[in-house]
N, C-alpha and C positions, 0 to 999 in steps of 0.2 A: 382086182386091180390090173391085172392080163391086159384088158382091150387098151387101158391110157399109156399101158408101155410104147416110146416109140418108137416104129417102126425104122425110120428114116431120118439122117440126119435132120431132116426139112420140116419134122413132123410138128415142132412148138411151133417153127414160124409161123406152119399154113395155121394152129391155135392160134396163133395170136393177130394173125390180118383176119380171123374170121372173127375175131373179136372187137377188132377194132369197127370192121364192118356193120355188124350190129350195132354195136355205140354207136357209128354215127347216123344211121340209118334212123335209130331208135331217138336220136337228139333231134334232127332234121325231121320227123313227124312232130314232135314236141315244139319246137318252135314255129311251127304252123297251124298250131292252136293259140284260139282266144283266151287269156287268163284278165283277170280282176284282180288288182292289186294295191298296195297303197307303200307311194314311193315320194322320194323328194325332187322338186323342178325347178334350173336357175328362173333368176330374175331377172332385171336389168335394170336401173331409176336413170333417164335419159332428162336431161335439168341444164341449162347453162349454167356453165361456170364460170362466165364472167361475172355473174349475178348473183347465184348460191352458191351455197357450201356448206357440205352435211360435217355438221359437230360430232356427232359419233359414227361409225363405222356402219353403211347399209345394209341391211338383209340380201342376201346372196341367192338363197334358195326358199321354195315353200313347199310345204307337205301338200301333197295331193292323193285321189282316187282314182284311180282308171283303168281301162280298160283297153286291150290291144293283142295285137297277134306276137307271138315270143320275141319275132325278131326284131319288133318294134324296142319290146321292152330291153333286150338283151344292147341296142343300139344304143336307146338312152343310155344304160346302165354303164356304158363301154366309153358315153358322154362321145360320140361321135357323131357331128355335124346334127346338133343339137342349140335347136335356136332359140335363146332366152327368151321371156315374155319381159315384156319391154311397157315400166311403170313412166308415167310423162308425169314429170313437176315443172307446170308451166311458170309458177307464181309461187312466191315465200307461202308456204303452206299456212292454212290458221289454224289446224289439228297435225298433229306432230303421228300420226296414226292412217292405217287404212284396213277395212274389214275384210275379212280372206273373201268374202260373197262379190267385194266390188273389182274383186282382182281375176273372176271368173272370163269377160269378154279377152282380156291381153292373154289367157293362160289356151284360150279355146282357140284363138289366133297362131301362137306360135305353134301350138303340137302338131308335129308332125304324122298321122299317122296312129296316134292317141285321140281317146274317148274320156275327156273327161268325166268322171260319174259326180264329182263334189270335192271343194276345196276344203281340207284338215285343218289346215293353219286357220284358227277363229281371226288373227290382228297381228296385222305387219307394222313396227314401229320403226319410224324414222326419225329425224331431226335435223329439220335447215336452217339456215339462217343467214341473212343478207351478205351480201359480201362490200368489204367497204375496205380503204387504204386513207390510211393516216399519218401525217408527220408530224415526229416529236422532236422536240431540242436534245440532243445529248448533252452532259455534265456529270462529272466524275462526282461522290458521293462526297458531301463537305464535313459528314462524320468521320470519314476515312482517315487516319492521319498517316500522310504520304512520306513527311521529312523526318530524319531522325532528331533524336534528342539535340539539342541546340540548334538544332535549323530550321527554317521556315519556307513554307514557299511566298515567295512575297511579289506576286503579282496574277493576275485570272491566267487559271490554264488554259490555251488554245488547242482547241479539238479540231483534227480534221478529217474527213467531214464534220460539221457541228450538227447533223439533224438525221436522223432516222425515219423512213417511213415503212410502216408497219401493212400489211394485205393479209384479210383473214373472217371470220364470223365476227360479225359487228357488235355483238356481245363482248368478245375478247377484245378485241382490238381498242375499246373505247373504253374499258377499264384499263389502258396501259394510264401510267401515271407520266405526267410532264410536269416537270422535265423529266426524262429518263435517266434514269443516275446507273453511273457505271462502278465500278471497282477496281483500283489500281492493280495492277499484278505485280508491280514493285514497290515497295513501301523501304520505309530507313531511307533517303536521299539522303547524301550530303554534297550534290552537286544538282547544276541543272542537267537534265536529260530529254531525249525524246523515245516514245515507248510505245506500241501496240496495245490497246485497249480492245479485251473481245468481248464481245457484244451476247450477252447470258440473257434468256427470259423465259417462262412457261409455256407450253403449250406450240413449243415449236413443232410439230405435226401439223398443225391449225394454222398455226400463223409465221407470216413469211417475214422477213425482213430483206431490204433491201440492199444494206451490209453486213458482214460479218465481224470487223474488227472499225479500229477508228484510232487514227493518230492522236497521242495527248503531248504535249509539247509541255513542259515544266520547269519555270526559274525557281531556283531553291537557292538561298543563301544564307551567311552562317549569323547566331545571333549572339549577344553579350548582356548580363543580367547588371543589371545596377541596384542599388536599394538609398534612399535616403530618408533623413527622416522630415517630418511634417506637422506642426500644428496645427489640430484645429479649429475651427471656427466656430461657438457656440451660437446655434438659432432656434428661435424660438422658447426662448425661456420665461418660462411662469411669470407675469408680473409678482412682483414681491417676493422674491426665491432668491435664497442664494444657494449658488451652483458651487460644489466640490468637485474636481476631476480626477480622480488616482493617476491616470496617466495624463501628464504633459503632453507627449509627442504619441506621434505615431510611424510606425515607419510602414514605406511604400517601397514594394519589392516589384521590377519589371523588366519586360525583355526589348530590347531594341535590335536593328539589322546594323552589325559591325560595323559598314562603311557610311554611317548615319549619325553616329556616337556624337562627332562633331559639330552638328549641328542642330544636336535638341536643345530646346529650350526648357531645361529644369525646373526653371521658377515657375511653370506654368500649372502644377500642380496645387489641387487644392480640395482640402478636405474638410468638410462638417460634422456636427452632430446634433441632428433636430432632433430637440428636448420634444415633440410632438411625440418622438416614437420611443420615450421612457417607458421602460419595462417596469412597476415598480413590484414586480416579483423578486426578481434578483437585482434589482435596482442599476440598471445596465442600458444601454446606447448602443447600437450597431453604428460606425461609422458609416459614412458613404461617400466617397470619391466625386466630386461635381466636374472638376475640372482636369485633363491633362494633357501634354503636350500631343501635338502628330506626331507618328510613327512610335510611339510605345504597344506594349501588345503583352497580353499574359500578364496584367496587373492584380499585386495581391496586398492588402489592404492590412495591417496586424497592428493589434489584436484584432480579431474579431466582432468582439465587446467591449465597451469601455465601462467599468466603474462609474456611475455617478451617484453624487448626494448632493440630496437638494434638502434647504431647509428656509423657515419662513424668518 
């Protein structure tokens, strides 16, 4: 071990530049040789996009074979002014596909410097589709129920803007449903309000909208329940029947808007019971309501069923 003792404080340095030397010496030969190799190379899908628009996410890159001098290879690898090969979608494709062999002349184009020897990738898939913009109606959801207990909204809500247009794959876009129904963010009213409406649907990656929220404007007022009762009306009975009723009366349970009370007309109600739709299992008549005044609302009919007997 004598001769590695060092001499000189200097003695690892001058080790270690003479090592560096060699490495690089030894790398710089190296990269001035041809190698054979099998590497991945961008792509690029150049397509108007006022016209198309890819539904799933492009291919970036494709596996290839080639051939080159290191620094070629070390250049790519480093992705340093490295110029995609460049796919043209002139027209809505009618194969949603392309074969790694047709993608040869764009790959032979962009390398710079590379030999290509044969393209790895068998099949580059893609997916486009039309591009197209549509206006829908907006309208809050009429299953929703916005007013709280006793109140009602008692006239059309006004949306502002009232309409939507939708820009996207004409697939999506033309399955949106219309009217487009929204979703209250406040629900329980027991006043009129105005309120921010935002605008929720699938696929927004894809598909654009042209707004994001939408005024709803909403009169709610309070309501008051009444009930009376009501005889019915027998129709349609059997010739040569006579007809038994258990119940007399019926009573009619409903809701009206408070500042209205005064001027409903009560007597306007009017109730049957078509012996056509005698059950003679339980020997029973569903009522059915024919007639009632304007402005009742949430009408409930009791009983349900009426007892009858009929006999000859």
């Amino acid at each position: 071990m004598k001769p590695f003792r060092p001499q000189t404080k200097q003695y690892w340095r001058v080790v270690l530049l003479c090592f560096v030397a060699a490495s690089t010496f030894w790398l710089l030969n190296a990269l001035n040789k041809s190698y054979s190799t099998q590497t991945t190379y961008p792509v690029k899908f150049i397509y108007n996009d006022q016209q198309l628009v890819p539904v799933k996410p492009l291919p970036e890159e494709v596996i290839v074979n080639v051939t080159a001098k290191g620094w070629k290879l070390l250049r790519k690898a480093l992705r340093l002014e490295v110029q995609p090969a460049e796919i043209y979608i002139r027209n809505l494709p009618r194969n949603n596909y392309l074969l790694g062999s047709a993608l040869r002349p764009a790959l032979v184009n962009a390398m710079d410097g590379l030999q290509l020897n044969f393209v790895v990738t068998d099949t580059l898939y893609y997916d486009f589709d039309a591009k197209v913009s549509r206006t829908i109606p907006l309208m809050l959801d009429p299953k929703q129920k916005i007013a709280a207990e006793g109140y009602e909204v008692n006239r059309p809500i006004n949306l502002s803007p009232d309409s939507i247009t939708f820009t996207g794959p004409s697939s999506l876009v033309d399955s949106m449903p219309s009217p487009f129904l929204l979703q209250s963010p406040n629900t329980g009213l027991t006043a009129s309000a105005k309120m921010d409406v935002p605008i929720t649907y699938k696929n927004q990656n894809l598909v654009k909208a042209n707004i994001e929220e939408t005024e709803a404007t909403i009169n709610v007022k309070s309501l008051v329940q009444e009930e009376r009762q009501l005889v019915p009306e027998l129709v349609n009975i059997p010739k040569g029947s006579k007809v038994d009723v258990q119940t007399s009366a019926l009573l009619v349970r409903y809701q009206l808007f408070e500042d209205s009370a005064a001027l409903l007309n009560r007597e306007s109600f009017k109730a049957i019971l078509n012996l056509d739709n005698y059950n003679p299992t339980d020997s029973t008549v569903v009522p059915e309501l024919v007639q009632k005044p304007v402005g009742v609302r949430n009408v409930l009919l009791l009983p349900q069923r009426v007892k009858v007997t009929l006999s000859k």
